[in-house]
PAZAPA-4460 file (N, C-alpha, C; in steps of 0.05 Angstrom, whole numbers, plus 32768, in hexadecimal, padded with zeros to 4 digits):
% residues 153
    n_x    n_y    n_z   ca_x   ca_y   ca_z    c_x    c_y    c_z   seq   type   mol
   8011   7FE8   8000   8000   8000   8000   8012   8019   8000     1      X     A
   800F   8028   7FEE   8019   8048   7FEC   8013   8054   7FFE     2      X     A
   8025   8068   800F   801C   807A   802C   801F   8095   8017     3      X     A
   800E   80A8   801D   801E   80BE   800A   801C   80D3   8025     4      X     A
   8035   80F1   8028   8035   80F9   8041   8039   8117   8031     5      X     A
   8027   8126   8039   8031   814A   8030   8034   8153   804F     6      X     A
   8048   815C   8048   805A   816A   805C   8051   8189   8060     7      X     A
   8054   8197   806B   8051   81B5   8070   8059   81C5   8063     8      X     A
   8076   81B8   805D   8088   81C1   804D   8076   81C8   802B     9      X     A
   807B   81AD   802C   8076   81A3   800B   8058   81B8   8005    10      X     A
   8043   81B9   801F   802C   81C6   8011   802D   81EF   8016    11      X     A
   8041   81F3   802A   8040   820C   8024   8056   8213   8002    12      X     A
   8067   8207   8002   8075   8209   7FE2   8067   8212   7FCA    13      X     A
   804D   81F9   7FD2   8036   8200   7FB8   8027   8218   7FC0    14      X     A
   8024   821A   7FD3   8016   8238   7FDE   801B   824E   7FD0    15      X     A
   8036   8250   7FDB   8046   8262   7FD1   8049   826C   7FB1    16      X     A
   8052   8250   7FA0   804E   8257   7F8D   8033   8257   7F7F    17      X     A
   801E   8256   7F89   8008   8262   7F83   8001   827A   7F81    18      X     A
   8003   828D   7F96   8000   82A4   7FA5   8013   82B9   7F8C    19      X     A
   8025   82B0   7F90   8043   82B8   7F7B   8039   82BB   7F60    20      X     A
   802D   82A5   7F57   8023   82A5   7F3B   800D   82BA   7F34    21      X     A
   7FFB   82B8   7F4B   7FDF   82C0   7F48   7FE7   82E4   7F4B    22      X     A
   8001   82F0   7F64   8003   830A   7F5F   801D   8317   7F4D    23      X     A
   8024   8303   7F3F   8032   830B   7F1F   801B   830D   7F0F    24      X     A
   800A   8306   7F0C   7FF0   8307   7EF3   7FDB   8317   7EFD    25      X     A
   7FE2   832D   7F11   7FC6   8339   7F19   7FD6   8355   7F2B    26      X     A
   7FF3   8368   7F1A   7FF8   837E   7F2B   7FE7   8394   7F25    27      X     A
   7FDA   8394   7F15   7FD1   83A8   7F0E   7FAA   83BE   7F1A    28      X     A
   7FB4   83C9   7F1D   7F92   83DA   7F30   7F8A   83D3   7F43    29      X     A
   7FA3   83D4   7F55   7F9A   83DA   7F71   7F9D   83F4   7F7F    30      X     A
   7F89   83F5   7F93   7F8B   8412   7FAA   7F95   840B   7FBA    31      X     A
   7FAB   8414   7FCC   7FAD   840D   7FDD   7FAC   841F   7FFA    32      X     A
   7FA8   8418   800C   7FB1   842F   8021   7FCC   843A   8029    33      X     A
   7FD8   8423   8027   7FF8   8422   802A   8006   8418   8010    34      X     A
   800F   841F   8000   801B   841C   7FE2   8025   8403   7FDD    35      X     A
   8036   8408   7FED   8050   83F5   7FFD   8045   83DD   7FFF    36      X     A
   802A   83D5   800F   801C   83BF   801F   8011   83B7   8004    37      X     A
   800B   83BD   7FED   7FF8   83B8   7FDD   8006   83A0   7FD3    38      X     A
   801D   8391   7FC7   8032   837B   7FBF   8021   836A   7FC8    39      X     A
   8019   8355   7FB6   800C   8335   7FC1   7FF1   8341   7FC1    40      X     A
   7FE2   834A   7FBF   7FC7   8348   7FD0   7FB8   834F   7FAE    41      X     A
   7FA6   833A   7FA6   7F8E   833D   7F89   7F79   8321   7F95    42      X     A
   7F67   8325   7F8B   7F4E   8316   7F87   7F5D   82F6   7F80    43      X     A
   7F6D   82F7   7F70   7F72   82D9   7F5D   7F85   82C8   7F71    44      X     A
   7F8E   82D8   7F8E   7F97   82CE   7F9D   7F91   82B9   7FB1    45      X     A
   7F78   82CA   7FB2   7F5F   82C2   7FC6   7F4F   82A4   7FC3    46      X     A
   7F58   829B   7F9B   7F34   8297   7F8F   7F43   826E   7F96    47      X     A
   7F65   8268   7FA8   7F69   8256   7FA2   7F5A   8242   7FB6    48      X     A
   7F4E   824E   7FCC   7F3B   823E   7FE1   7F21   8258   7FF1    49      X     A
   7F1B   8258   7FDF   7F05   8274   7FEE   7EF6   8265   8013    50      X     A
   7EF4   8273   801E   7EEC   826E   8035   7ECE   8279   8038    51      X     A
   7EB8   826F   8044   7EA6   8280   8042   7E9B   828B   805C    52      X     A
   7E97   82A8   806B   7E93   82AB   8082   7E7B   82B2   8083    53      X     A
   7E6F   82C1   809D   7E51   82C3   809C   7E43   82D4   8084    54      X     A
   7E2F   82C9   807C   7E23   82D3   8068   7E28   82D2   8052    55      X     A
   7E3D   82B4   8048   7E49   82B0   8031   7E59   82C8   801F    56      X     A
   7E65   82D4   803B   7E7C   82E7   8032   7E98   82DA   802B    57      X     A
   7EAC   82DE   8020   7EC2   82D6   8019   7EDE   82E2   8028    58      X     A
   7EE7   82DB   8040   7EF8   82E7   804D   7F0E   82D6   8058    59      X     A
   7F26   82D8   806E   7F31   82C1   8079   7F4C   82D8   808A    60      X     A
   7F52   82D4   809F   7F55   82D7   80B1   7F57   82F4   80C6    61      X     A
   7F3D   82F2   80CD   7F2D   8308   80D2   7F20   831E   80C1    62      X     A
   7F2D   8325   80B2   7F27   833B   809F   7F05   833C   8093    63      X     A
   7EF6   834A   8098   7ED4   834A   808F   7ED4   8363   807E    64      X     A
   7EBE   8360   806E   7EB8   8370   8063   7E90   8376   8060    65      X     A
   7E83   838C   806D   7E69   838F   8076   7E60   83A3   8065    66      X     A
   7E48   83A4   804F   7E49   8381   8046   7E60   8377   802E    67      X     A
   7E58   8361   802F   7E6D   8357   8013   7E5F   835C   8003    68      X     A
   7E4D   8361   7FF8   7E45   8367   7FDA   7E33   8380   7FD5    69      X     A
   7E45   8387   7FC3   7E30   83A2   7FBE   7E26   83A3   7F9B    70      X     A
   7E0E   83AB   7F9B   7DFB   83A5   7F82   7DFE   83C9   7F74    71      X     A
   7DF8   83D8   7F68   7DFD   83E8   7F63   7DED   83EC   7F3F    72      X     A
   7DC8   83F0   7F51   7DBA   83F2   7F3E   7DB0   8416   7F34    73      X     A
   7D99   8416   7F23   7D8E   842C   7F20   7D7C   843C   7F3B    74      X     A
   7D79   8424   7F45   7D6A   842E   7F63   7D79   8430   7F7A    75      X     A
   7D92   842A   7F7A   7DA5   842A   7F89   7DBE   8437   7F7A    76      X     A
   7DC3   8442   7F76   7DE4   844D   7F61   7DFB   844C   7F73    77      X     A
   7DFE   8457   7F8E   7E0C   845E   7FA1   7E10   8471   7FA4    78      X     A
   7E26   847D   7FAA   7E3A   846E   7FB6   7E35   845B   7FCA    79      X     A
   7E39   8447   7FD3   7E39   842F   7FE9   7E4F   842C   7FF5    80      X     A
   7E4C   8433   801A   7E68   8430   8021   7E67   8418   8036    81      X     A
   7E7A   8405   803B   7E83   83F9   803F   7E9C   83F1   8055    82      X     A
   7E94   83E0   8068   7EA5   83DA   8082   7EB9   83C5   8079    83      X     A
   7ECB   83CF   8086   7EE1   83B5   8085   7EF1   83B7   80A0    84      X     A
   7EF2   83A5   80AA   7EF5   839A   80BE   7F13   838B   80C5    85      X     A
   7F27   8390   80CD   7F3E   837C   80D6   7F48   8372   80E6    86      X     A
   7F57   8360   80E2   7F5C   8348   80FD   7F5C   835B   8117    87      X     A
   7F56   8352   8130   7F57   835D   8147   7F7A   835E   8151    88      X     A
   7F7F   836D   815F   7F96   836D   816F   7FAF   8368   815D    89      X     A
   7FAA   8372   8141   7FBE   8369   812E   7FCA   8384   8123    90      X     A
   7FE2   8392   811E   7FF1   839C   8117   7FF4   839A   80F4    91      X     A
   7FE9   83B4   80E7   7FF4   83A8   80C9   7FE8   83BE   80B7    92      X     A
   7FE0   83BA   8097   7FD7   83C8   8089   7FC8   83B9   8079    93      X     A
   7FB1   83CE   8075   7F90   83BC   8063   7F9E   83CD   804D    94      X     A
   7F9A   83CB   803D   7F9A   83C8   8021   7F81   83BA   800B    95      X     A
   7F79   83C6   7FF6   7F5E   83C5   7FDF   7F68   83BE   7FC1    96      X     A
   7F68   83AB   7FBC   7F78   83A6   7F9E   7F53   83A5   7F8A    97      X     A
   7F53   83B1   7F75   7F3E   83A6   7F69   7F39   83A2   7F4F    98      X     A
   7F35   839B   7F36   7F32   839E   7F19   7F1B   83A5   7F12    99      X     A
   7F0E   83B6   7F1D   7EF4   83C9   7F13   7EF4   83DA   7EFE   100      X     A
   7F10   83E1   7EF8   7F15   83F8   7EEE   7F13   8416   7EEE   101      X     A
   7F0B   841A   7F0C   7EFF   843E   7F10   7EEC   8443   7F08   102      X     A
   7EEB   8463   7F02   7ECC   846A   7EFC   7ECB   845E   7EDD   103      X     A
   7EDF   845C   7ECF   7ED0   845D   7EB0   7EC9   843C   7EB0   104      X     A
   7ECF   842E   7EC0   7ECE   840C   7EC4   7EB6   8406   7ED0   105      X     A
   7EB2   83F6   7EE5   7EA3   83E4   7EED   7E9C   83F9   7F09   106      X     A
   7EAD   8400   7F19   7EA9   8408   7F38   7EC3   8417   7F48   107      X     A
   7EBE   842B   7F4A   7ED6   843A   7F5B   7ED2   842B   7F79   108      X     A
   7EE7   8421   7F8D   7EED   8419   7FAA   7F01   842C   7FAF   109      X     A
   7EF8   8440   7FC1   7F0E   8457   7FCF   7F0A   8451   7FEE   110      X     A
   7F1E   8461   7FFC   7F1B   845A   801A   7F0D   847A   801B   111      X     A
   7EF1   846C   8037   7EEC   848A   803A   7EF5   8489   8059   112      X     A
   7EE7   8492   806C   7EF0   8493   8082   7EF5   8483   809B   113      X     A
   7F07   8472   80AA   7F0E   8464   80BF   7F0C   8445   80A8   114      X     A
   7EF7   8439   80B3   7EF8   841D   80AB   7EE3   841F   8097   115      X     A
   7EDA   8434   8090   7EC2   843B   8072   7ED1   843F   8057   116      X     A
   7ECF   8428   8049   7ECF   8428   8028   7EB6   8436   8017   117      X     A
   7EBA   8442   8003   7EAC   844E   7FF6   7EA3   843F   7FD9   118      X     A
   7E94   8439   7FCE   7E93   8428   7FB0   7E79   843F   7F9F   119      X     A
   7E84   8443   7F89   7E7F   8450   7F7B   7E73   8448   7F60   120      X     A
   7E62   8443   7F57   7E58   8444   7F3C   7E73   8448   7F1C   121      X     A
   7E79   8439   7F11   7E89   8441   7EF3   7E6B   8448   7EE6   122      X     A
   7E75   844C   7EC6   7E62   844C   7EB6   7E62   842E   7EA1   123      X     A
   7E6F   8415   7EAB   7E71   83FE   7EA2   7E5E   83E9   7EAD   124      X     A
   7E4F   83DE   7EA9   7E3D   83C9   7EB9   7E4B   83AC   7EB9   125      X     A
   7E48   839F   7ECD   7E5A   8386   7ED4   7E67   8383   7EEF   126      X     A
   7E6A   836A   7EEE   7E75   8361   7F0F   7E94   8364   7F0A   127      X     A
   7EA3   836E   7F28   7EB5   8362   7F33   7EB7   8360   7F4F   128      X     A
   7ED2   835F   7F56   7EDB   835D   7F6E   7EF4   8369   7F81   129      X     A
   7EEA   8377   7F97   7F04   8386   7FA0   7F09   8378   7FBB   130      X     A
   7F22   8371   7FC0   7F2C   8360   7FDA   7F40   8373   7FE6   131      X     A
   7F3A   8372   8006   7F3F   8376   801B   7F59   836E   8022   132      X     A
   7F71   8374   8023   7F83   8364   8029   7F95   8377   8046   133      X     A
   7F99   835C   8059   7F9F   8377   8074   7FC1   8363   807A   134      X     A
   7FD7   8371   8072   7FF6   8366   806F   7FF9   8368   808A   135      X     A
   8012   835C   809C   8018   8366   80B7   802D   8376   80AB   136      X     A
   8038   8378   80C2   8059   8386   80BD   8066   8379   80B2   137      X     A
   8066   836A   80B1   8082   835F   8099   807E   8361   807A   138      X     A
   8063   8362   807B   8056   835E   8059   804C   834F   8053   139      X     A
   8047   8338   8061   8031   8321   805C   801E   8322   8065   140      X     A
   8008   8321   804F   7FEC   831D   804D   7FE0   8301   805D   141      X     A
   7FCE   830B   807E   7FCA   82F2   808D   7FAE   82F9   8092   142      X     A
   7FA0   830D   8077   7F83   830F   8079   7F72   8323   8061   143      X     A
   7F62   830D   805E   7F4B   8320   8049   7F39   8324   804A   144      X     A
   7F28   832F   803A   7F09   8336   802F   7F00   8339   8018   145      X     A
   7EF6   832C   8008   7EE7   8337   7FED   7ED0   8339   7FEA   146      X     A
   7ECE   8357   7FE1   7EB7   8361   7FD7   7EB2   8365   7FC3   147      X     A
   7E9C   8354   7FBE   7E88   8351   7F9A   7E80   8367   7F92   148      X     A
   7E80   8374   7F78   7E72   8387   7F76   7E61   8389   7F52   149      X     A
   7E4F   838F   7F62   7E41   838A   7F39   7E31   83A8   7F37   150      X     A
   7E36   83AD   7F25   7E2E   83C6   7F1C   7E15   83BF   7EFF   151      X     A
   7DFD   83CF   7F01   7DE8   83C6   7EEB   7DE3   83D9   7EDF   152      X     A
   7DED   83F0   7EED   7DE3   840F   7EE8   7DE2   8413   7EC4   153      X     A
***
């Protein structure tokens, strides 16, 4: 009988070069709060084991986002702002990566005040997605949030 054994080792390796792969193919249109903190952190990072937290939100270690989805119809246009939430008792920087494309795209995500995100209407109709990413001090990303966003306007 064959024993087969993945090691810690062996499975953060693949991790890694996942993560690696996924933020070589995705530097482009992010906000960040901290410039610096923005390195590693896109949606395609996220999509290799999505987690699902209350209310079939998409997040993972601590990081929330209230709500996760914002709709962004003729009866609703927005602006819609938006909580985000980070680990407790943790030291670090949130950061907003998103491929909306701004106003002439899909959806502007700006920071407005304290832990309030702002989402904005483009003049493009269609879904995406902007993720939450909160780095510690060293620069590693040990928490997210993504927020859906569809625009019909």
């Amino acid at each position: 009988m064959l024993h087969t054994q993945f090691s810690p080792r062996l499975l953060s390796a693949g991790m890694v070069a996942a993560v690696a792969a996924a933020v070589l193919s995705g530097c482009s249109g992010s906000q960040a709060v901290n410039p610096a903190a923005a390195v590693g952190s896109s949606s395609s990072v996220h999509s290799i084991a999505i987690p699902d937290v209350k209310g079939g939100c998409k997040a993972h270690g601590g990081v929330r986002v209230t709500p996760c989805s914002v709709d962004l119809t003729a009866s609703s246009s927005g602006p819609q702002t938006v909580s985000v939430r980070t680990p407790k008792n943790k030291k670090g920087t949130l950061s907003e990566a998103d491929f909306c494309g701004g106003a002439s795209g899909i959806a502007t995500v700006t920071q407005g005040s304290g832990d309030d995100w702002i989402v904005t209407a483009g003049a493009t109709a269609g879904s995406c997605t902007a993720t939450f990413s909160f780095n510690n001090k060293k620069g590693k990303t040990v928490g997210w949030a993504a927020l859906d966003i569809t625009n019909s306007i």
